[in-house]
Z-matrix of the N, CA and C atoms (Angstrom, degrees):
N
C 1 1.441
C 2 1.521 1 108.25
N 3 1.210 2 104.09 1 138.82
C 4 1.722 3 116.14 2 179.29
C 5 1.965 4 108.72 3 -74.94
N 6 0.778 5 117.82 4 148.16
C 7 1.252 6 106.92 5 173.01
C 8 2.076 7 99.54 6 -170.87
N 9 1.441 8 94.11 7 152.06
C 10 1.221 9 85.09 8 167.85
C 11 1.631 10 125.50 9 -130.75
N 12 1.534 11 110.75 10 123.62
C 13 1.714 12 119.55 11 178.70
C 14 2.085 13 101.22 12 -91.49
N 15 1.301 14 102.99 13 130.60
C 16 1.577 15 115.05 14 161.45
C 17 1.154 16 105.03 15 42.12
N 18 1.356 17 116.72 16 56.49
C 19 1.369 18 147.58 17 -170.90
C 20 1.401 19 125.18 18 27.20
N 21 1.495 20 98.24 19 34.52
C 22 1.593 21 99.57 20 179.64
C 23 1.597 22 89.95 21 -128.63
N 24 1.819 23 94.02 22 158.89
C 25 1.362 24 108.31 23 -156.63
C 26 1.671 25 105.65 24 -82.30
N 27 1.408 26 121.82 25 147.64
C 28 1.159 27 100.67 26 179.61
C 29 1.546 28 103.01 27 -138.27
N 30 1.669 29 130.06 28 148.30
C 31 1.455 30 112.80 29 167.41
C 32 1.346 31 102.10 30 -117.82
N 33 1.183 32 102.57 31 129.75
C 34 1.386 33 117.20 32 168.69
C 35 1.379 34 113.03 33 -107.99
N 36 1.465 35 93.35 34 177.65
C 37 1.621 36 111.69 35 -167.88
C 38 1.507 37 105.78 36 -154.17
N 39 1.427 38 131.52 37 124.87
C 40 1.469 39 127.19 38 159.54
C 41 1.402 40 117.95 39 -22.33
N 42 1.586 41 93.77 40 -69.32
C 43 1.181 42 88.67 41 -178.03
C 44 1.956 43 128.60 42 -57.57
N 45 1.216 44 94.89 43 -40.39
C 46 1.526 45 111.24 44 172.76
C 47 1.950 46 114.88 45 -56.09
N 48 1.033 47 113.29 46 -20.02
C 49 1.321 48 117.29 47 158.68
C 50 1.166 49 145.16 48 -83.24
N 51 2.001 50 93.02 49 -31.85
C 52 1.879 51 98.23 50 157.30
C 53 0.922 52 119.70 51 -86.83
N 54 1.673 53 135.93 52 -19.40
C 55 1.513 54 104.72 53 163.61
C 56 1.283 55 127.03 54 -87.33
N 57 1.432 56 125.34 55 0.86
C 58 1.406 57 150.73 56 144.40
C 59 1.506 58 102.24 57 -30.33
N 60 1.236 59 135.60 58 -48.09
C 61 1.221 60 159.04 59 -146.48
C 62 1.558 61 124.20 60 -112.20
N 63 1.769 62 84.14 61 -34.45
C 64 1.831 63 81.66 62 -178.53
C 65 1.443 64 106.79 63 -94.18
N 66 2.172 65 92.75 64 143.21
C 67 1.520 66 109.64 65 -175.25
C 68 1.635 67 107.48 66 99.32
N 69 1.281 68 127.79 67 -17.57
C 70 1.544 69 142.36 68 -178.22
C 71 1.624 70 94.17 69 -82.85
N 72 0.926 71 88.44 70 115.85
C 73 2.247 72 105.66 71 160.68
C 74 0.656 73 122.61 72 -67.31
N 75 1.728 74 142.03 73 119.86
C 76 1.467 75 139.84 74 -164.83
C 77 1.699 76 87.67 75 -88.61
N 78 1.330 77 111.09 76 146.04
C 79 1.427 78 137.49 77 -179.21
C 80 1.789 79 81.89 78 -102.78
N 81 1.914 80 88.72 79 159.42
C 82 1.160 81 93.99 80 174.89
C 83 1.469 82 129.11 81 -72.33
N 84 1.424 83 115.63 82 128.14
C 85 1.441 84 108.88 83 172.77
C 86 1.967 85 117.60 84 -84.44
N 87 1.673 86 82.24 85 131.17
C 88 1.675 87 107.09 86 -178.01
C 89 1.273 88 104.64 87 -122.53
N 90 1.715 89 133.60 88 3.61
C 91 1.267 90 127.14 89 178.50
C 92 1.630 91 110.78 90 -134.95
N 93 1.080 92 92.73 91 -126.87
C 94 1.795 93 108.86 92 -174.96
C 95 2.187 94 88.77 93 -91.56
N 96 1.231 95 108.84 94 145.91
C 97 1.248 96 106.28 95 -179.88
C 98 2.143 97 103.19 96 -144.22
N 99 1.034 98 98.96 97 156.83
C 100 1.493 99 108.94 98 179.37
C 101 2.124 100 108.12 99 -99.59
N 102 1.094 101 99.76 100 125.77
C 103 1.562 102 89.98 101 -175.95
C 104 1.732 103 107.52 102 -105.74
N 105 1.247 104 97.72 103 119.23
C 106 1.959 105 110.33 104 -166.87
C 107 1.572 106 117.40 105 -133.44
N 108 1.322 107 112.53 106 91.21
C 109 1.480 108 136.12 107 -175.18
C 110 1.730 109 91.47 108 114.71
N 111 1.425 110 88.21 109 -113.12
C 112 1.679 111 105.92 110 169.68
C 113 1.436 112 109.05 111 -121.61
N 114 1.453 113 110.62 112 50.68
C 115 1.726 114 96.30 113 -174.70
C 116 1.299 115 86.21 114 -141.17
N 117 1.728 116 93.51 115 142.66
C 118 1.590 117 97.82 116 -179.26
C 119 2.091 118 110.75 117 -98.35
N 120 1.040 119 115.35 118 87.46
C 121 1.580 120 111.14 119 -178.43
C 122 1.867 121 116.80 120 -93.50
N 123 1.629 122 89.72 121 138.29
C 124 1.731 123 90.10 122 170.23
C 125 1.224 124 139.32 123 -43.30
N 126 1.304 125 131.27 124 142.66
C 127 1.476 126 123.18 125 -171.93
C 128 1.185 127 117.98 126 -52.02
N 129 1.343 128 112.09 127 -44.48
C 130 1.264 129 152.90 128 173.65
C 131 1.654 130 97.27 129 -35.63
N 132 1.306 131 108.32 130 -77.03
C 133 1.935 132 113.17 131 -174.60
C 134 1.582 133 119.91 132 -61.47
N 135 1.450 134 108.18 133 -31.82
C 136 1.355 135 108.59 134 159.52
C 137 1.266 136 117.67 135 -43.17
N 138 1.429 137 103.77 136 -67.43
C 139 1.655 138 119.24 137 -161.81
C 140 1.634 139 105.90 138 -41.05
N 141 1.787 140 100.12 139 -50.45
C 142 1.387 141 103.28 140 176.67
C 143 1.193 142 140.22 141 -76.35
N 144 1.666 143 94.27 142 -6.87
C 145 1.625 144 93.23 143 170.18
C 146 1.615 145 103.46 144 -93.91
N 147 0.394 146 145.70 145 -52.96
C 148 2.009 147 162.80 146 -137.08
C 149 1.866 148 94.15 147 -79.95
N 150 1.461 149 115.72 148 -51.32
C 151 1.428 150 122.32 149 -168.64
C 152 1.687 151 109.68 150 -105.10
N 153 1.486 152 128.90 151 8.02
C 154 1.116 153 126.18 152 -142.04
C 155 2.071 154 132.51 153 -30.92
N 156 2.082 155 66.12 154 72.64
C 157 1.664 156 75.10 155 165.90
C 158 1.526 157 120.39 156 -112.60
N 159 1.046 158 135.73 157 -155.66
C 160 1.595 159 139.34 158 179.11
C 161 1.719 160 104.96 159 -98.72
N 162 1.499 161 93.89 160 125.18
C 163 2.099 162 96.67 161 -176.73
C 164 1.271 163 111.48 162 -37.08
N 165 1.278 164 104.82 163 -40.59
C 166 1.392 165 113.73 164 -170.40
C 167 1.262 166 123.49 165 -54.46
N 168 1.573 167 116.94 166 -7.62
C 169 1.530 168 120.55 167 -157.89
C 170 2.074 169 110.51 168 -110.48
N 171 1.482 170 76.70 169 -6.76
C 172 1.816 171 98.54 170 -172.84
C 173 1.416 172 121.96 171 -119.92
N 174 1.096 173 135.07 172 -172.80
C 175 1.824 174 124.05 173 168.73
C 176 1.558 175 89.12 174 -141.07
N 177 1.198 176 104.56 175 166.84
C 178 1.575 177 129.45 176 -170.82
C 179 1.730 178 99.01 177 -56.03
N 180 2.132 179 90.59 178 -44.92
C 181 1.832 180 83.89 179 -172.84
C 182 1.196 181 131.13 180 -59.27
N 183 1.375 182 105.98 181 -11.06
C 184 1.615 183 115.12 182 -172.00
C 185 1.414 184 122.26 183 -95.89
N 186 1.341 185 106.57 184 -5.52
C 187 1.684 186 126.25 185 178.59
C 188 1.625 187 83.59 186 -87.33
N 189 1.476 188 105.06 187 -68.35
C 190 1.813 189 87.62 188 -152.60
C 191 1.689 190 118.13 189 -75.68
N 192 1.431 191 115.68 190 -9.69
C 193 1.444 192 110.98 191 160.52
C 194 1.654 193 127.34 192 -40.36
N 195 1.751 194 86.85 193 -52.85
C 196 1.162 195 107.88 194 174.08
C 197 1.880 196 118.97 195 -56.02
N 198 1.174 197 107.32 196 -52.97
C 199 1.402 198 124.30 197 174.39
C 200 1.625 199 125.90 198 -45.94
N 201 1.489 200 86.68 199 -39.97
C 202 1.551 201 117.15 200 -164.02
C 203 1.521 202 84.50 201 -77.03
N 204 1.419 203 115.09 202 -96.57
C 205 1.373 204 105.06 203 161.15
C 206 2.104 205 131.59 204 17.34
N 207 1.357 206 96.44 205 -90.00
C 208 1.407 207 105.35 206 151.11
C 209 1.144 208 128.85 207 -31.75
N 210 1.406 209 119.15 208 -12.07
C 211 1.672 210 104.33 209 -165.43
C 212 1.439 211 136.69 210 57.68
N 213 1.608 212 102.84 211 35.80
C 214 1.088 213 119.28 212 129.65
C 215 1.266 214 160.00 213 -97.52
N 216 1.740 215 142.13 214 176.63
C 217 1.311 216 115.12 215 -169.77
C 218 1.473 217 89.28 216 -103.62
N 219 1.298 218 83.69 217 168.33
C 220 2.174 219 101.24 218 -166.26
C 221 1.756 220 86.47 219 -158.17
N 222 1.209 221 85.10 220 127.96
C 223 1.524 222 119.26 221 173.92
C 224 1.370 223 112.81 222 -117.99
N 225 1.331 224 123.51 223 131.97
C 226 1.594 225 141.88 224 -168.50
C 227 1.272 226 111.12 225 -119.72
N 228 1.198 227 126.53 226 140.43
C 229 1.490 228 132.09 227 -152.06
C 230 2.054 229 96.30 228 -108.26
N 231 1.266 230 125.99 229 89.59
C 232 1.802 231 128.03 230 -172.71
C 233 1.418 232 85.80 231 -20.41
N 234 1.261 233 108.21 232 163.98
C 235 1.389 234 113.17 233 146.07
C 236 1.711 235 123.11 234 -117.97
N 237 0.932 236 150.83 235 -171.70
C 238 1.104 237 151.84 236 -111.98
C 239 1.284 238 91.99 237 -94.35
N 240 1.385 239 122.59 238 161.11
C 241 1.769 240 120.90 239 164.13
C 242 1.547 241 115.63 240 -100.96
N 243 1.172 242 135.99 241 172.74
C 244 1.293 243 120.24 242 161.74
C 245 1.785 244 107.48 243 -67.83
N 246 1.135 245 107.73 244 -41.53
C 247 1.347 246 134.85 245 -157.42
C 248 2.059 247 89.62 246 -55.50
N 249 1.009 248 88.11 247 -62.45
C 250 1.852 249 105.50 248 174.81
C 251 1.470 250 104.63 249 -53.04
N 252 1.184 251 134.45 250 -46.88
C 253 1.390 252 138.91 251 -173.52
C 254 1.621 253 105.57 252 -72.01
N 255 1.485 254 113.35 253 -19.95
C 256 1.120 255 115.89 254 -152.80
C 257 2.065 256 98.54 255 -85.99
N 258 0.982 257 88.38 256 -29.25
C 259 2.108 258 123.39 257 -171.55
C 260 1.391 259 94.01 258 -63.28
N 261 1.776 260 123.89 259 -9.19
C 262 1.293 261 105.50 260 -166.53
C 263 1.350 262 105.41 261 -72.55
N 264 1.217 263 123.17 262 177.53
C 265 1.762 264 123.60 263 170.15
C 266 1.464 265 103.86 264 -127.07
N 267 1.603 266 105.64 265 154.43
C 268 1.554 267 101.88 266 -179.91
C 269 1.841 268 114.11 267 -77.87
N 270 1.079 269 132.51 268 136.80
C 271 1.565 270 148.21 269 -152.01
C 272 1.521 271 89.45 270 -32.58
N 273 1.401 272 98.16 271 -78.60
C 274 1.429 273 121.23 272 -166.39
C 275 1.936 274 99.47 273 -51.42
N 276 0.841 275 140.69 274 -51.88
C 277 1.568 276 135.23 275 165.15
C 278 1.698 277 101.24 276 -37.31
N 279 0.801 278 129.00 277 -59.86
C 280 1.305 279 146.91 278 -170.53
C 281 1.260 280 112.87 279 -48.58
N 282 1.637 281 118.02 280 -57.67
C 283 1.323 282 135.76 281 -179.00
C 284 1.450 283 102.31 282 -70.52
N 285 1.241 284 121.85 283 -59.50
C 286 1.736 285 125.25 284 175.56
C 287 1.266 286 96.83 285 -65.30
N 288 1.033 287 151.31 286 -4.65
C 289 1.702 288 116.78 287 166.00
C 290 1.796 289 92.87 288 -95.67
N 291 1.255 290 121.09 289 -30.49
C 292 1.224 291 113.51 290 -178.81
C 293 1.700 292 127.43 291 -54.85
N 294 1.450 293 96.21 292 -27.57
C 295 1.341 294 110.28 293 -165.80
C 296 1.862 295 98.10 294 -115.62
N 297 0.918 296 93.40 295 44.09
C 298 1.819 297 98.16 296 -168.45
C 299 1.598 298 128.58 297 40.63
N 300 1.337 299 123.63 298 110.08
C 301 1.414 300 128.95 299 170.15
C 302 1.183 301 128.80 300 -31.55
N 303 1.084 302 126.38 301 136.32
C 304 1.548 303 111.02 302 169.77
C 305 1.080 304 118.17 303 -82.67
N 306 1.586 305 114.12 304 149.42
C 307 1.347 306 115.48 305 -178.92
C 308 1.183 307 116.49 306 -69.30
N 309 1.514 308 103.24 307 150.17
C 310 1.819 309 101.53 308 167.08
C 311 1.285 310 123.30 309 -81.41
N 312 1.453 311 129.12 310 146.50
C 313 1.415 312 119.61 311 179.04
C 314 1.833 313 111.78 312 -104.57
């Protein structure tokens, strides 16, 4: 399959991605990750193994399109809620409950 990472053209192949893959150590996943055999790896490490370019040159979405594509599973990391944003506390609240409140008299 044709596909394109960091605007260069790339053909991939299922197969051409798992042995791309096999023997590679999944780093810990903290984001969106691609799941290949039984291992769950970052979008991120795919991208760089499969295209060997620099992470920096690609985004997660463009690994797992590609992936997805392939017929693989791709997992996406929610992003924030308002509801979650809402939970924030102001610094200074934060620090005084950290460092114990003062009592009221």
């Amino acid at each position: 399959m044709r596909c394109v990472i960091a605007r260069f053209p790339f053909e991939l192949t299922k197969g051409g991605v798992l042995e791309a893959m096999k023997g590679v150590k999944p780093e810990p996943v903290t984001g969106d990750s691609v799941v290949i055999g039984r291992r769950h790896y970052p979008a991120k490490q795919v991208g760089q193994v499969i295209t060997r370019q620099d992470r920096r040159d690609f985004s997660d979405g463009e690994v797992l399109r590609a992936m997805t594509q392939l017929g693989f599973t791709c997992r996406t990391v929610p992003k924030a809620s308002a509801a979650s944003a809402a939970r924030i506390v102001d610094p200074l609240q934060r620090a005084s409950a950290m460092l114990g409140a003062p009592m009221s008299i």
